[in-house]
N, C-alpha and C positions, 0 to 999 in steps of 0.2 A: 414680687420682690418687696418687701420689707426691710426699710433702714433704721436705725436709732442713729438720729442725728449727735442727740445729746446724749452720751452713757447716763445713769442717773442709781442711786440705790432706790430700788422699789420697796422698800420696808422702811416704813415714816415711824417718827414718835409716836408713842402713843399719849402720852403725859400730856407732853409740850402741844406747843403749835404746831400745825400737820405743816411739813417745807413746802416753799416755794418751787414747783416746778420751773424748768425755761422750756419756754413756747420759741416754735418758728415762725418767724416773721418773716421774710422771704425764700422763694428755689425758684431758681431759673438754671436754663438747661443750654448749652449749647446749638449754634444753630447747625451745625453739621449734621449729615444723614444719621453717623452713627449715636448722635446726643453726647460724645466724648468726654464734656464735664459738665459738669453741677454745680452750682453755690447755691451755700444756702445761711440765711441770718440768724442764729438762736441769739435769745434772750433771757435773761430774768435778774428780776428786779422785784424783793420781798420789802420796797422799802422802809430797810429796817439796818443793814449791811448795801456796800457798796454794788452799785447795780453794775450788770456780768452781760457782755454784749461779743459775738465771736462770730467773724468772719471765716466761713470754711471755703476750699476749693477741693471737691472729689473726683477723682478720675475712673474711668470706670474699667473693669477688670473681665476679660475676656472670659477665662479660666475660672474664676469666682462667679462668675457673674453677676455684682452686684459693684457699686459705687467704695471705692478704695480713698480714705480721707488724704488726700497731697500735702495743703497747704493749711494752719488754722493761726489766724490773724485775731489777736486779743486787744478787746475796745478799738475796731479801726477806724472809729470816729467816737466824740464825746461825746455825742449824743446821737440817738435814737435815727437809723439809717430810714429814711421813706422809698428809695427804689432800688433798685439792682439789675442792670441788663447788660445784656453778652452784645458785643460788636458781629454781627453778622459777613463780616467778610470772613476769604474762604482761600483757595490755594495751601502756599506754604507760608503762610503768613502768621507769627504766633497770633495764639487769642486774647481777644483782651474784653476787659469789665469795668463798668464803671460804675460808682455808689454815689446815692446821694442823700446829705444828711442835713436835720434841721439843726447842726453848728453851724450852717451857714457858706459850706464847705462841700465839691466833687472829685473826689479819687479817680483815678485812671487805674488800673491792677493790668500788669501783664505777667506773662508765661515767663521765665529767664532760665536760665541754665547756670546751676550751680558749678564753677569752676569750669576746667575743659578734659576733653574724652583721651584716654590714658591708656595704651596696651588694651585698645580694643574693649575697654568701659566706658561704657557710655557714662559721660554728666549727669547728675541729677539735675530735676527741675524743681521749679518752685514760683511761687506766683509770688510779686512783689508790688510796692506801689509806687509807679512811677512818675507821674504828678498829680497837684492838687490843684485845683481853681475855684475861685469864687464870683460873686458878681455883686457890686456894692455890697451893700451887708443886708442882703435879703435872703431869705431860706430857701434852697431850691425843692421843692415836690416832685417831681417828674420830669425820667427822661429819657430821649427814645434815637434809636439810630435810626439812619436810614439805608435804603436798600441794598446797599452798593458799599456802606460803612465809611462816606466819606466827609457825611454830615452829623453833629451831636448836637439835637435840641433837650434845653433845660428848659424848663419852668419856673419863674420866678413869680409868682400871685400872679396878675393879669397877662407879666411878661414874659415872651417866648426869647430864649438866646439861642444864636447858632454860634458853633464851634467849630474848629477844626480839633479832629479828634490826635491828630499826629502831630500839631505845632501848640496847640493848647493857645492858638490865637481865634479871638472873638471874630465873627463872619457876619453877623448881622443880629439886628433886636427886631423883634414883631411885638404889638402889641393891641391891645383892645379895652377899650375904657370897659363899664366902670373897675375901680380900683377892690372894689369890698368886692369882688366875684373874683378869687382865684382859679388856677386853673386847675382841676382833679384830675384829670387822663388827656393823655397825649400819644399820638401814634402816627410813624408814616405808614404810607400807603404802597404796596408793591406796584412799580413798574407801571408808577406817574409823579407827577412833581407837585403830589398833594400832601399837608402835615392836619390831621385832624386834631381840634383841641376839645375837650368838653369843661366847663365850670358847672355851677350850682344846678343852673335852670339853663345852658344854652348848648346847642353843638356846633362851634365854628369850622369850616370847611378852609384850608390855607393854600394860597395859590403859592407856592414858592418862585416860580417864574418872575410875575408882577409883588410880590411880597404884600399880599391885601388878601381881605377873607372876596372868596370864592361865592359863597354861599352862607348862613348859617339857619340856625331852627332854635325856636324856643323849647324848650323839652327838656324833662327833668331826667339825668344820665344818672345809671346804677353802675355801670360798666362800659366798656371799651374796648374792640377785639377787631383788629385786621386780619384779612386772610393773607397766608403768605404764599399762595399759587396763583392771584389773580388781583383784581385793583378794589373790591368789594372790603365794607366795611359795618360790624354789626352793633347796636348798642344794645343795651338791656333795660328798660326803663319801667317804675310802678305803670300796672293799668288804670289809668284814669276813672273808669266806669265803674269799680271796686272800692270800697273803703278799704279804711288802715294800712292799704297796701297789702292785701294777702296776697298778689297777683302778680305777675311780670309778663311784661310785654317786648318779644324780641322784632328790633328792626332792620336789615339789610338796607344798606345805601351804596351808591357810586360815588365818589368825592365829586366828580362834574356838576350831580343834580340833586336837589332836595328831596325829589320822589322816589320813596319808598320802593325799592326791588319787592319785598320782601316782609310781611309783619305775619307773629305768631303768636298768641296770646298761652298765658301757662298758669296752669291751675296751682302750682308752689311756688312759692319764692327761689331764684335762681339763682346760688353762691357763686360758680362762676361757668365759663362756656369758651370753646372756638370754635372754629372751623373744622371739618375732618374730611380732608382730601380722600376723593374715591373716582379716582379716574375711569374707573370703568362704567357707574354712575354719572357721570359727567360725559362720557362720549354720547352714552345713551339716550341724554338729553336734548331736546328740541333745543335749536338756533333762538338767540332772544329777537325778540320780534325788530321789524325794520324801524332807524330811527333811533332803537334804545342804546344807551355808550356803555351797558352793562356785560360783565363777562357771566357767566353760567355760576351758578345760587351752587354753593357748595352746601354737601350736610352739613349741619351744626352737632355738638358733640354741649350737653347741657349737664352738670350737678347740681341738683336742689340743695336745700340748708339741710335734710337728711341724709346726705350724703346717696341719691339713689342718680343713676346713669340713664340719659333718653339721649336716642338719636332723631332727631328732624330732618325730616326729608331722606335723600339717599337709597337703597334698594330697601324690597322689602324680604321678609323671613322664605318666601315661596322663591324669588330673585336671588336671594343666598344659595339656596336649598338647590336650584336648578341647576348654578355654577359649579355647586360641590357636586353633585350628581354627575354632572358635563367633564369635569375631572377626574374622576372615581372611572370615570368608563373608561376615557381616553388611557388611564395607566392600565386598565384591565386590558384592552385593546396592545397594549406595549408590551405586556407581560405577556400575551399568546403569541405575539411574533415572536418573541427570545425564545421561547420554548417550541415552537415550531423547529426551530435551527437546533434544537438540542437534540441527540440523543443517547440509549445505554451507551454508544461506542464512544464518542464526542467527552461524556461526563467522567469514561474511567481515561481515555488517553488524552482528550483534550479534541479542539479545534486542529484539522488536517493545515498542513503549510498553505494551500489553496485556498480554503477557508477566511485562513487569516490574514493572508493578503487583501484578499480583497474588501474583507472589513476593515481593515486598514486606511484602504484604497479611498471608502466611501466616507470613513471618517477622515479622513485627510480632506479630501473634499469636501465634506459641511464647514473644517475649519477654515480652507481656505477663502472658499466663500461667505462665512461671517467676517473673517479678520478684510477681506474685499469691499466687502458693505461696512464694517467701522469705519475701514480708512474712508472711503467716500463721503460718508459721512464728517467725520473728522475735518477732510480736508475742507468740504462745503462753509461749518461751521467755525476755520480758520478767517473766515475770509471778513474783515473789518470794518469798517465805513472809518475815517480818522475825523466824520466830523462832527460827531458824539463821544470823543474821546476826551472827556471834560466831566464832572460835576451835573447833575440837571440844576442847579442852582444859579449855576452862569452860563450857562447856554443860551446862546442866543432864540428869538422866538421862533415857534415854527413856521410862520409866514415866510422867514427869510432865509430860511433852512432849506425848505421846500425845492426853490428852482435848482439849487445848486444839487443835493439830495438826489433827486429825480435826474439831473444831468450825470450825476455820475451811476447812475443805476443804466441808464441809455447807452453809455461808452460803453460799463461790462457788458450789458447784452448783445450790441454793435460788434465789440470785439468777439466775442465767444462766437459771432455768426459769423465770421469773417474768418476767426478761426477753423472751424466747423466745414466752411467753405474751401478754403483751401486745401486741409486735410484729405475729403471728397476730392476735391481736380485731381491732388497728387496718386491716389488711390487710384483713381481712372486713367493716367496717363501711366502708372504702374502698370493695370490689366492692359493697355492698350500695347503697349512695347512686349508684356508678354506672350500676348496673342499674337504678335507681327511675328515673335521669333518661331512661336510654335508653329506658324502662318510659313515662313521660309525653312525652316526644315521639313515641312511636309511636301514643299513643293520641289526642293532638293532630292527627295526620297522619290518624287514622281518621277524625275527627271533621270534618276539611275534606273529607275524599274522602267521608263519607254525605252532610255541606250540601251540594256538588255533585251526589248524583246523586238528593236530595230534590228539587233546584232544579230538575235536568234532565224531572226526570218533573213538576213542578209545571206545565213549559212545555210537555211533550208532551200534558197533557191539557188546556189551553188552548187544543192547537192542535185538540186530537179536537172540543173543544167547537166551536167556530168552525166545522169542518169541517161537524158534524152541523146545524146552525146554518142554514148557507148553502147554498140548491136552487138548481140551475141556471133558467136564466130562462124555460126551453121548458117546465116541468113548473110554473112559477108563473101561466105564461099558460093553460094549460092548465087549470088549477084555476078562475083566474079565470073565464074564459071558463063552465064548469059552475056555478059560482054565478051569471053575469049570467042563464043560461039560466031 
């Protein structure tokens, strides 16, 4: 994809002076999966005519698919903007940006909605600026959210400020002599309560917890790049062993520890670098050794000054090739079962009612049993601790977190075994009453089936009796006859 930020006419003077282009000076992207919007800072300034500075907000266009210009904000500061970054919270919560410029001066920008939704039209939107702040009369340089988007640190030369981003009230001052060593890059840390800073020659590590450096290193910082899936952090710095600097040197750190995860050395100068998530790469990977507080070395994702692309680390072309290969079968494998099921009769009249039933059948089934598994999921991941529902800034420490933490993690598991347990009895005293009743009607059933076959022999020897009973009439006259004798 290809955007022109700036329209421009491409056919200069020839006579004259060849015009001043305007150059981009900042783009940052949203932190949402789908990257949603973009800003980006053009400039130009021929100084010769009044210097041209415009704030754009793009959104990005599904159907087009390319970045649609929303919002363009002309000179949104008097001078010369040095950062630009998106708030990283997420839900239903609009977006928001904040700039920061050497007048001395920090903008907030959020999302708004033009007027209200009318016979089912929607409002337009539009990005606006909703406050400014400043901090004595020093320049701010850099500034960075943090994870959760409920902290805004600025840069003031040596001085770090915290902010609240939604009351535009000052939260605390960090700082670090000396005074002539401002501070160049700043970043948190995912998911710890570390704020990294780097100046000329140093990279200070920030505890935000105790509000004191952590750690820091002498090293001269080219760049600054958090990972945003894990706590790891990487710098770019000239290689020492190199003159003029033709060389860069990349190094992985943990905010806990000074020691190096991670160094790369690189035969070109490195314009810029992050991190490039590859889960499947990352499962694959060995556990970090025992001891270490580090999560797993993501790829790095590098552009040299010639603009050319290298990946560090991460699979290799034969590990692609396998995947795609492993894929390519498995559809081949999905396409002979569909056509197993096909055939002439099936393709001119269709699937028989019998058929479709029971595809039916078994698709209803796989969905019932994902949407079984989300919810379980779901519900797992509803489940809260309320005693991390704060800030990491004011949280209390973990030492004293701990017992209480761990008590209430004992209760849920107590109770779900108890739960668990009881479930079990009643289940058992369920079979047990069932089997007593199946238990009395079989012996009921015994009890009709012996009265009948007491009955039967009651009758058969009633009839033996009678039989023995009654002599035929030739053997009674017979008798008679010797007694008249």
């Amino acid at each position: 994809m290809e955007l022109e930020v700036s329209p421009r006419n491409k056919v200069s003077r020839t006579d004259e002076k060849e015009i001043t282009q305007p150059q981009v000076l900042q783009c940052v992207f949203s932190k949402d999966k789908a990257a949603r919007w973009m800003v980006t800072v053009d400039a130009r300034d021929d100084h010769e005519t009044t210097s041209e500075q415009y704030l754009k907000f793009w959104e990005y266009d599904d159907d087009a698919r390319t970045y649609v210009l929303n919002t363009r904000v002309d000179a949104p500061h008097t001078k010369e903007i040095t950062s630009c970054v998106f708030n990283p919270r997420g839900g239903n919560q609009a977006p928001m940006v904040v700039t920061t410029s050497m007048d001395g001066t920090f903008k907030i920008w959020e999302l708004v909605h033009q007027g209200e939704t009318r016979r089912g039209i929607e409002a337009e939107i539009a990005w606006s600026c909703r406050s400014t702040g400043f901090y004595r009369d020093m320049v701010p340089r850099c500034a960075s959210f943090s994870a959760d988007g409920s902290i805004l640190a600025i840069s003031y030369g040596q001085i770090i400020t915290l902010w609240n981003p939604y009351l535009n009230t000052l939260q605390g001052v960090l700082t670090q002599p000396p005074e002539n060593r401002p501070i160049k890059h700043m970043t948190f840390v995912e998911n710890s309560p570390f704020l990294i800073a780097t100046t000329k020659d140093h990279l200070y590590s920030w505890n935000l917890l105790t509000c004191s450096v952590w750690w820091s290193y002498q090293i001269n910082v080219d760049l600054l790049q958090a990972s945003e899936t894990n706590s790891n952090f990487m710098i770019i710095c000239p290689d020492p062993s190199v003159f003029a600097g033709s060389k860069h040197r990349i190094v992985v750190f943990h905010p806990t520890s000074p020691q190096p995860l991670r160094i790369e050395s690189m035969s070109k100068k490195v314009r810029a670098a992050t991190f490039m998530p590859d889960r499947a790469a990352l499962a694959n990977k060995s556990q970090p050794k025992k001891g270490s507080a580090s999560d797993a070395v993501e790829p790095i994702l590098i552009m040299s000054h010639g603009y050319e692309l290298e990946i560090l680390g991460g699979r290799t072309a034969e590990e692609l090739r396998a995947e795609a290969d492993e894929a390519a079968e498995k559809a081949r494998v999905e396409a002979l079962e569909n056509q197993k099921q096909k055939s002439l009769v099936t393709d001119i009249f269709g699937l028989s009612s019998k058929a479709e039933a029971s595809q039916h059948k078994s698709k209803d089934k796989k969905e019932n049993d994902g949407t079984a598994h989300r919810g379980m999921v779901s519900k797992k991941n509803m489940v809260r601790n309320p005693l991390f529902d704060a800030p990491s800034h004011v949280l209390a420490p973990v030492t004293s977190l701990y017992e209480a933490f761990m008590g209430q993690l004992l209760l849920q598991s107590k109770a779900a075994k108890d739960e668990a347990k009881a479930k079990k009895k009643k289940g058992q005293e369920q079979q047990n009453q069932n089997q007593d009743q199946n238990d009395s009607q079989i012996q009921d059933v015994d009890m009709e089936e012996e009265g009948d076959a007491s009955k039967k022999e009651d009758e058969e020897d009633e009839d033996d009796t009678t039989t023995e009973t009654q002599l035929p009439n030739s053997l009674v006259n017979f008798f008679s006859s010797r007694l008249t004798l």
